[in-house]
N, C-alpha and C positions, 0 to 999 in steps of 0.2 A: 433099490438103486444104490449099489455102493461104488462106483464107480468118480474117483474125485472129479476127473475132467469133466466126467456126466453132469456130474449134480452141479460144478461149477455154471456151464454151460444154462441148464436150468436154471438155478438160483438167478442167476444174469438174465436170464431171457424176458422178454416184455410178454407177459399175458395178462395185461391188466383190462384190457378191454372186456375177455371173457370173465374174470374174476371179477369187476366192480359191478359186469353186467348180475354176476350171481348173489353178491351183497346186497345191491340194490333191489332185486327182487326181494330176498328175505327181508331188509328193512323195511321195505315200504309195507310188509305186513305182521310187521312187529313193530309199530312206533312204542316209544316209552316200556321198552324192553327191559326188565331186570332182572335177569334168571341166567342159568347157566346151558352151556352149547358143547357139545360133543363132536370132537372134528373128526373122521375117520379119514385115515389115507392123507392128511396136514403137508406130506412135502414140506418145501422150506418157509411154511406158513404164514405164504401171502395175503390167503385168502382168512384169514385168523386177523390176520394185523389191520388189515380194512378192514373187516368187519367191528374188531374193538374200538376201532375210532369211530364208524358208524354209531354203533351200539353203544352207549358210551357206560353205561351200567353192567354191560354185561360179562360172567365171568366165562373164559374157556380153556376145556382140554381137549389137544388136538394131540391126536396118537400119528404115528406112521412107523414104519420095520425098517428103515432106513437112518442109523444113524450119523450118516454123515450129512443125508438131507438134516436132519433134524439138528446137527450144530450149526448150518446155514442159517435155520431159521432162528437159533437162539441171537447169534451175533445180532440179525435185525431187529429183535423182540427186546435185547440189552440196549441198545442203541435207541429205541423209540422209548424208552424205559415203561413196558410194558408186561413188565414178568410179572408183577403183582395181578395180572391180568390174565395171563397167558400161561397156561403152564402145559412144555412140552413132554412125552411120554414116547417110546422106545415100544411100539407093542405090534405084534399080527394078528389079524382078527380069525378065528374066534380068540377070544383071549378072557377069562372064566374072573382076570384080577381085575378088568373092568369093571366096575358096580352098575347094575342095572335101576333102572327108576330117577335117576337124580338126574335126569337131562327135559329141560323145556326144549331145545331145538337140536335134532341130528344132523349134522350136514355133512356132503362128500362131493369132492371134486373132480374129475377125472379118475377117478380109483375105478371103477368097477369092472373096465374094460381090461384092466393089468389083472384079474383074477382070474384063475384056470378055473375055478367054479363061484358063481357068480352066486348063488343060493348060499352059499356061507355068509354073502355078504346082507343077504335081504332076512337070513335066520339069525345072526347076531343083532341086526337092528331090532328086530321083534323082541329080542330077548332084554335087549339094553333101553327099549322103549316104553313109556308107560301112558296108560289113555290120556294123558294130556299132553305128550310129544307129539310135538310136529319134527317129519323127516323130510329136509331135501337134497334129495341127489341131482348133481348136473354133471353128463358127459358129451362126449363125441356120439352123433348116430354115424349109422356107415354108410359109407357111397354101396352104388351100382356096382365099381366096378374096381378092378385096380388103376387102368385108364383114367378115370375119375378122381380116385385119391389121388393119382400122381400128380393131376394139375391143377387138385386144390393145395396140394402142398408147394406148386412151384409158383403160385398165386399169391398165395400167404405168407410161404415162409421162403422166399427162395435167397433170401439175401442172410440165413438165417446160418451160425455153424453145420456143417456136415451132419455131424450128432443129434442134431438137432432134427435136422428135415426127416433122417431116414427114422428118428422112432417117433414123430411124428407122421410119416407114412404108414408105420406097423400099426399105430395106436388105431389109425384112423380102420384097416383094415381087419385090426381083431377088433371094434366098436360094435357096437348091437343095435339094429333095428329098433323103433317104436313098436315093431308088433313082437319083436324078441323080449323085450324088457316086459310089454304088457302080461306077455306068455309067463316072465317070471312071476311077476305079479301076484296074478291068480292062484298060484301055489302057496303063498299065503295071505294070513287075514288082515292084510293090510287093506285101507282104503285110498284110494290114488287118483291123480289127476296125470296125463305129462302133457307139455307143451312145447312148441321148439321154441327156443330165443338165440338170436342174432341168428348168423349164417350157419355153422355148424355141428352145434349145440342143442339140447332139449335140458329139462326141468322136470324131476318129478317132484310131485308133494304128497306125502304119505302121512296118515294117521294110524292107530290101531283102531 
């Protein structure tokens, strides 16, 4: 996303419901957390900023290919004075300068549905991961129909910028099924659970 309006748009936009829902999940099973977190896909690292203040021990690097997202979320991170905490990174996955093994928790936010191959995204986690990461991914599943997106998007977001609704409708219809994602799954030796949470959303948790 380098589009300034875009990312302004985002950066502004309220997704806090879905992201504290996603905090909350990984905190309530990480209490007394002090290890380090690996964000893939960070955007203007909302979900980075809650989680450090959840978390209060703990340290993270959140990547994304978007560097104008990524000066969004530095403003905010300078601002909560939280760079000691937070350090953003400029990168597209696969990306070989990542170091593998030094992550307790992987997590990704809406990224997986923005990838033209989604197995890039579940063979860099394998690679970046080590038998005692914990991975959680949480995205959009997909409607029925387009029918369906259209008037979950005029429900949710209608009062929402233009920019907004319509890649929120894209998103919703390149999103992947429960039995898509499980499909990816299987193709590697990951261990997994998924779950939906709230209305739109699901939850994987993955181990090696």
């Amino acid at each position: 996303m380098v589009d300034q309006a875009q990312v302004q748009a985002y950066s502004e936009a309220d997704f806090s419901d879905s992201n504290r829902a996603f905090v909350e999940y990984i905190a309530t099973r990480h209490t007394n957390f002090a290890g380090h977190v690996l964000d893939i896909g960070c955007g203007p690292a909302d979900v980075d900023v809650l989680l450090a203040e959840k978390l209060s021990r703990a340290s993270i690097l959140a990547i994304d290919g978007s560097s104008t997202m990524l000066d969004a979320g530095l403003k905010k991170i300078k601002q909560l004075n939280l760079a000691d905490r937070i350090e953003l990174k400029e990168s597209r996955i696969p990306d070989q300068s990542i170091p593998a093994d030094q992550y307790d928790l992987i997590i990704s936010k809406d990224l997986l549905h923005h990838l033209p191959e989604p197995m890039v995204f579940w063979n860099e986690v394998m690679r970046l991961a080590s038998p005692t990461t914990t991975i959680y991914l949480m995205d959009l599943w997909r409607p029925a129909s387009q029918e369906q997106a259209r008037e979950i998007v005029a429900s949710s977001s209608g009062t929402d910028p233009e920019v907004l609704q319509t890649d929120f409708y894209n998103s919703l219809l390149a999103a992947y099924t429960v039995e898509e994602i499980s499909a990816q799954l299987e193709m590697t030796q990951l261990r997994y659970a998924i779950e939906f949470i709230g209305a739109r959303h699901f939850i994987v948790r993955c181990t090696l």
